[in-house]
N, C-alpha and C positions, 0 to 999 in steps of 0.2 A: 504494500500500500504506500502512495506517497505521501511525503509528511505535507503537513497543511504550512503554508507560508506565513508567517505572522509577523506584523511590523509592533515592537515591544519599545515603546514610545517612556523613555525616563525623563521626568519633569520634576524641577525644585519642589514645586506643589502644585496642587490640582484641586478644584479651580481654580485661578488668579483673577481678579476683575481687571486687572493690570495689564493682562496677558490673554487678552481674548484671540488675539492673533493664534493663538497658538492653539485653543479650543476651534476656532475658526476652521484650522488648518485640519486638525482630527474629524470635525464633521463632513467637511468635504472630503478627505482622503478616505472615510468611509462608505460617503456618496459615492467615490470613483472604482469603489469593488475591493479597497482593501481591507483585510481582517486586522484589526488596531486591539491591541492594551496598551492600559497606562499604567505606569508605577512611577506612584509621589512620593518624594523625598518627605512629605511633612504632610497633615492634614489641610484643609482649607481653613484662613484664617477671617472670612469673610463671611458675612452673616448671609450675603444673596449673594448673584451670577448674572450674566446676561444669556440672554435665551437660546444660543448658542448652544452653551451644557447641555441642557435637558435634552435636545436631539441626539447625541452622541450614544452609541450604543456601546462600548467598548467595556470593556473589563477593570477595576480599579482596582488595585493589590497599591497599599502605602506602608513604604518601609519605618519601620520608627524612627524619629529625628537623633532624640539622644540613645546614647548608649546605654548606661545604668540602670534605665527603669524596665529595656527591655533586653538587659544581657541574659537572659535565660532562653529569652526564644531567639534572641542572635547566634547565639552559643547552639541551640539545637538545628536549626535551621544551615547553620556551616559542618555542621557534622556529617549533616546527611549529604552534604552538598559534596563535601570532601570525600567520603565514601562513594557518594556515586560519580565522580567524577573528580579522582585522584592525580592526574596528569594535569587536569586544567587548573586544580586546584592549586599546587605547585607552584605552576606559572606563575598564578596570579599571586600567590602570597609571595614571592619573590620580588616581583616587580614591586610591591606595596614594601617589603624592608628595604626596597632600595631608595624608593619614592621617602620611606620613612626618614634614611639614615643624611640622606641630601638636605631634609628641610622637618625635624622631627616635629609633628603635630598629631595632636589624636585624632584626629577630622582623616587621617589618611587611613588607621585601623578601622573608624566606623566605616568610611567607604567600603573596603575589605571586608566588613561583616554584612554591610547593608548590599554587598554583591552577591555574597552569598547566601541572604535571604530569597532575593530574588532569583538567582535560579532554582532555590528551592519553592516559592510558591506562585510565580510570575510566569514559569517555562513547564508547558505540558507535554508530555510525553504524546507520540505523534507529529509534534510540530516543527516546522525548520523557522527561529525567528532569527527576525534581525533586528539588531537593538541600535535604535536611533535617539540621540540625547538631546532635549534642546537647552544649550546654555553651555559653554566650553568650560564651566569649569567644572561643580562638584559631579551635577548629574554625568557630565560625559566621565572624568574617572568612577565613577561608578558604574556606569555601564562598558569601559574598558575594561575593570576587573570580574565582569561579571560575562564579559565576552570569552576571553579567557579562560574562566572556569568550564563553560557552554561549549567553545569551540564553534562559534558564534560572531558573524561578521558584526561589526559596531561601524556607526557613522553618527556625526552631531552636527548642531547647527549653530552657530557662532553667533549672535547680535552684537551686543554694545559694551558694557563692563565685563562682561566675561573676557569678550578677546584683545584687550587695550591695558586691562590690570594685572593680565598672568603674566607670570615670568614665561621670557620668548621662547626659553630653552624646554620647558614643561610644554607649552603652547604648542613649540616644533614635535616633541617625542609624539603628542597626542595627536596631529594630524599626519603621521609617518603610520601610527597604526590603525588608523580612517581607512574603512574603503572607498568613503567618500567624504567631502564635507560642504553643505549648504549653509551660505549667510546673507545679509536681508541687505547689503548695500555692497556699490560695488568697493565704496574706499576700506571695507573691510577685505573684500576679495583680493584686491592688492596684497594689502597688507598681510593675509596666509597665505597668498602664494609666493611671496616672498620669504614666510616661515618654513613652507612646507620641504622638507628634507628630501621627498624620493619624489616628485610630480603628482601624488594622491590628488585626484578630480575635486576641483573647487566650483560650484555652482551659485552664482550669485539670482537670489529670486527675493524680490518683494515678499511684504506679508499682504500688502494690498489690503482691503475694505471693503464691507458690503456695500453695494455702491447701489443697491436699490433700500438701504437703509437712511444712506447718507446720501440722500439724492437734493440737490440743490436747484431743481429744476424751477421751485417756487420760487416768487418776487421777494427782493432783499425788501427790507424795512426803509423808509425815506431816510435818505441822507440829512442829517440837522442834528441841533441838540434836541435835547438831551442825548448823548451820546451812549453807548453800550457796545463796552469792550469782554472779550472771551479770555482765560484761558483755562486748556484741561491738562495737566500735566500732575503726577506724581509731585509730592511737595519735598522736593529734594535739591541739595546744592547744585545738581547741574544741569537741573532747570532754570535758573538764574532769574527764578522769580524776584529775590532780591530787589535784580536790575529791573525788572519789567515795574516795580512799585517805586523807586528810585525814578524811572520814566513820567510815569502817570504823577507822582506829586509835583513835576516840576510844568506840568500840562497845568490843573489843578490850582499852580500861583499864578497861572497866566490866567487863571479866571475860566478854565474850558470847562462846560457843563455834563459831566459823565457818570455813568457808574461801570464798576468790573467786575464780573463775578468769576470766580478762580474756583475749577471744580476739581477735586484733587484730595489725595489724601498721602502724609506721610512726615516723617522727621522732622523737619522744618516746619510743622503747622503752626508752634507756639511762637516760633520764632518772627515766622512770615506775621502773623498778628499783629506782634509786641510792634514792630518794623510800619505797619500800617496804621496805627494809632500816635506812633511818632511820627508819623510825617504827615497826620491831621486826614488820613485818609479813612479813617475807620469805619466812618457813615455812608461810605462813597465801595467800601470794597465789600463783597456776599464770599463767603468760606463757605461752599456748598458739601465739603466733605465727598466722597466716593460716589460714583452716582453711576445707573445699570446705561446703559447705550441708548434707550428708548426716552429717557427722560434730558439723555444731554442733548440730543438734538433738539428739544424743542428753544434751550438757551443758542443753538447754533444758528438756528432763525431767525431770534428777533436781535441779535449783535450787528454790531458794525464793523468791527473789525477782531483778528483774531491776533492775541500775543503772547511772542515764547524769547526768553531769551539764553536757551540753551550755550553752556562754556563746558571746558576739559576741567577738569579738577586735578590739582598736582600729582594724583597716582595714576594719571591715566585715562579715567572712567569720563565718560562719554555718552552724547547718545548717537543712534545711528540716524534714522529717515524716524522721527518719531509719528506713531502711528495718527496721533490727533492733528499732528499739524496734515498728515493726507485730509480727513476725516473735514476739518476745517476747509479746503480748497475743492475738496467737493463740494462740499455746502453753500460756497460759492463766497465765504468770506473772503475780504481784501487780508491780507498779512503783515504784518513787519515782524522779524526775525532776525534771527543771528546769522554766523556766515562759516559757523565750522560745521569738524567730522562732513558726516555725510549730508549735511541741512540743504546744501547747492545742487545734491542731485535733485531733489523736486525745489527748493525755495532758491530760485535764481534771481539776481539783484535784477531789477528794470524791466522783468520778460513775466515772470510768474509771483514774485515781490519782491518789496524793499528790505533790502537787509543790512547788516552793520556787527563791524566785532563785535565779543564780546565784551561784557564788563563796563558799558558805553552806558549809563544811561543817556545822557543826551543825543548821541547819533537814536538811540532806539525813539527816543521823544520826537525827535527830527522824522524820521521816517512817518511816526505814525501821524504826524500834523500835516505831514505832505498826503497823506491819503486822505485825508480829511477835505482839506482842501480840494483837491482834486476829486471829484467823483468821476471823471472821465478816467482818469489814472487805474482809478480803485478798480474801476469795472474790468478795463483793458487787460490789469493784472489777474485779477479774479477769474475770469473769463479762461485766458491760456493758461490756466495753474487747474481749472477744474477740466479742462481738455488735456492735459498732460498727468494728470491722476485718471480718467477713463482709458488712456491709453496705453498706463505704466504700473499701474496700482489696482488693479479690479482683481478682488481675491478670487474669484474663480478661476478668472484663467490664471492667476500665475498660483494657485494651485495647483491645474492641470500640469504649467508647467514643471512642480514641485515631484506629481506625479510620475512624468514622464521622467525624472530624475530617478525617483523609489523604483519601477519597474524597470529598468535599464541598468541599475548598478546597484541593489540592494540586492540579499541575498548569496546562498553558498551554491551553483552558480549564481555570477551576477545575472538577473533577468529573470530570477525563477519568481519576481511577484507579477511579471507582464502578463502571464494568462488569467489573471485574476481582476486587473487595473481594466475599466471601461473605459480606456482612453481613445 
């Protein structure tokens, strides 16, 4: 009998509201004929989801986060793992003392236990999986040493702080033992195939957007005061909300009539506050907390403009093509942004929008007052930024093409999920 093909999909956690992309990505790769599980590093830390989830049929096995509470079924779970597959077992504990003795952290043993959980209760007998990671760092060495054990091809998929904070030399080993590796911008793609040691297949593919969700085919709200500005980012340093409120209060002394609502959740929430009420903005700014996809869009509507002002943070970390700013240029809002990482391949100065380093508040004030002004400007830009997201960004197809990546080079041969993929 032949074994069933299974794409064995490891994620930080499951669900993320954060990470719809990536729910997005398992729905439709279900829709296209593939057999999907998931195994979470952690449980869901989120009280809802967006409606994404609930359609997903796949399997959910979560490994326990710490060690301690569940050394007994980690401990049972590598036993059996080690007995039934003692050569891979080997391997893997080998590559983990060595990974250990380079850089000693207990975060490397949990990997190693939390590998060995999973091919004890994530890998069924009959099946040929392939274990695909998204996030280059924990989940992919987890799914590395759980490949190993399996005898089991692994492939991962890179985005933004994973692949810009790893050390290059871990980063290189782990797309040397890739049989492939997919990531969501091209300045990433560069930058691993300049890591990659042997030529390992780098496939760069959007996460793209439902783009009959976020359809911006309705009339913008009149251009005038009282003004309403967007943004939705994670409340995190390199989001450079900071700068975007540093913007707007120097708007604000010039007398411009506006409010912003910043929907978002994370680290920086107390901070971003304390930062809003000092610079007299408090009554003018809405902290809308985390909110499902179906209710941001209605704030994507009635805005006027949309703003991010994404920066690197001195370790690295980054973001790549952030998914709101697509989300936002469908919708059909005008922009102003920043002008790093990957922001240029969709947020192009003068073509798709206005942009400006970072850390500027006044270039970002600048930009957004020119949009202001200009509503012919506003349109022009909005206009070619929502036509270069339908033609670059539409998550179905560059699912399909994420697809035609899985059935082509996934698998022990590569190809054995193509009879299964409705491509």
């Amino acid at each position: 009998m032949t074994a069933k093909p299974v794409l064995v999909m490891v994620l930080k956690g499951y669900p993320r509201i954060s990470e719809t992309f990536i729910s997005n990505e398992i729905e439709l790769l279900e829709r296209q004929g593939f057999s999907v599980r998931i195994v979470s590093m952690r449980q869901p830390r989120e009280n809802f989801s967006h409606a994404s989830v609930a359609r997903i049929q796949a399997e959910v096995v979560y490994l326990p986060e710490a060690m301690l509470p569940a050394l007994g079924r980690l401990l049972a779970a590598n036993l059996r793992t080690a007995a039934s597959r003692p050569a891979g077992y080997l391997k893997a504990a080998g590559l983990m003392l060595r990974h250990f003795f380079e850089a000693p952290k207990s975060a490397t043993v949990k990997h190693l236990l939390q590998a060995g959980l999973l091919c004890d209760e994530a890998l069924h007998p009959g099946e040929a999986p392939h274990l695909h990671a998204h996030f280059a760092h924990s989940p992919t060495s987890v799914a590395m040493y759980a490949g190993l054990m399996a005898d089991a091809p692994v492939s991962f998929t890179g985005h933004a702080k994973d692949v810009w904070t790893q050390r290059p030399e871990r980063l290189a080993e782990k797309i040397g033992r890739a049989a492939f590796v997919v990531t969501c911008t091209q300045a990433n793609a560069a930058y691993l195939k300049k890591l990659s040691p042997n030529g390992t297949p780098i496939f760069p593919v959007y996460h793209g957007i439902d783009l009959t969700l976020f359809d911006g085919a309705a009339a913008r709200p009149a251009a005038g005061p009282p003004w309403r500005f967007l943004t939705v980012a994670r409340l995190t340093a390199k989001k450079g909300l900071d700068t975007v409120l540093d913007a707007l209060s120097l708007l604000a002394r010039e007398g411009l009539d506006f409010t912003y609502d910043l929907v978002g959740a994370g680290e920086e929430a107390t901070a971003l506050a304390e930062q809003a009420a000092r610079l007299g903005l408090a009554d003018r700014v809405r902290f809308h907390g985390a909110m499902p996809h179906e209710h941001v869009v209605d704030l994507y509507r009635v805005a006027h403009a949309f703003l991010i002002g994404c920066r690197v943070l001195p370790n690295g970390d980054r973001d790549g093509v952030p998914n709101v700013l697509v989300e936002a240029m469908a919708m059909g809002l005008p922009v102003a942004a920043t002008n790093v990482s990957a922001l240029p391949e969709l947020a192009i100065h003068g073509e798709t929008a206005l942009t400006c380093d970072p850390n500027d508040p006044a270039a970002l004030a600048a930009n957004l007052r020119r949009l202001l002004a200009d509503p012919a400007l506003a349109g022009r830009l909005a206009a070619a930024a929502r036509e270069l997201v339908g033609r670059e960004f539409d998550n179905v197809a560059n699912i399909r093409r994420l697809a035609a990546v899985f059935a082509a080079h996934a698998g022990d041969p590569p190809g054995r999920f193509a009879r299964d993929a409705a491509l």
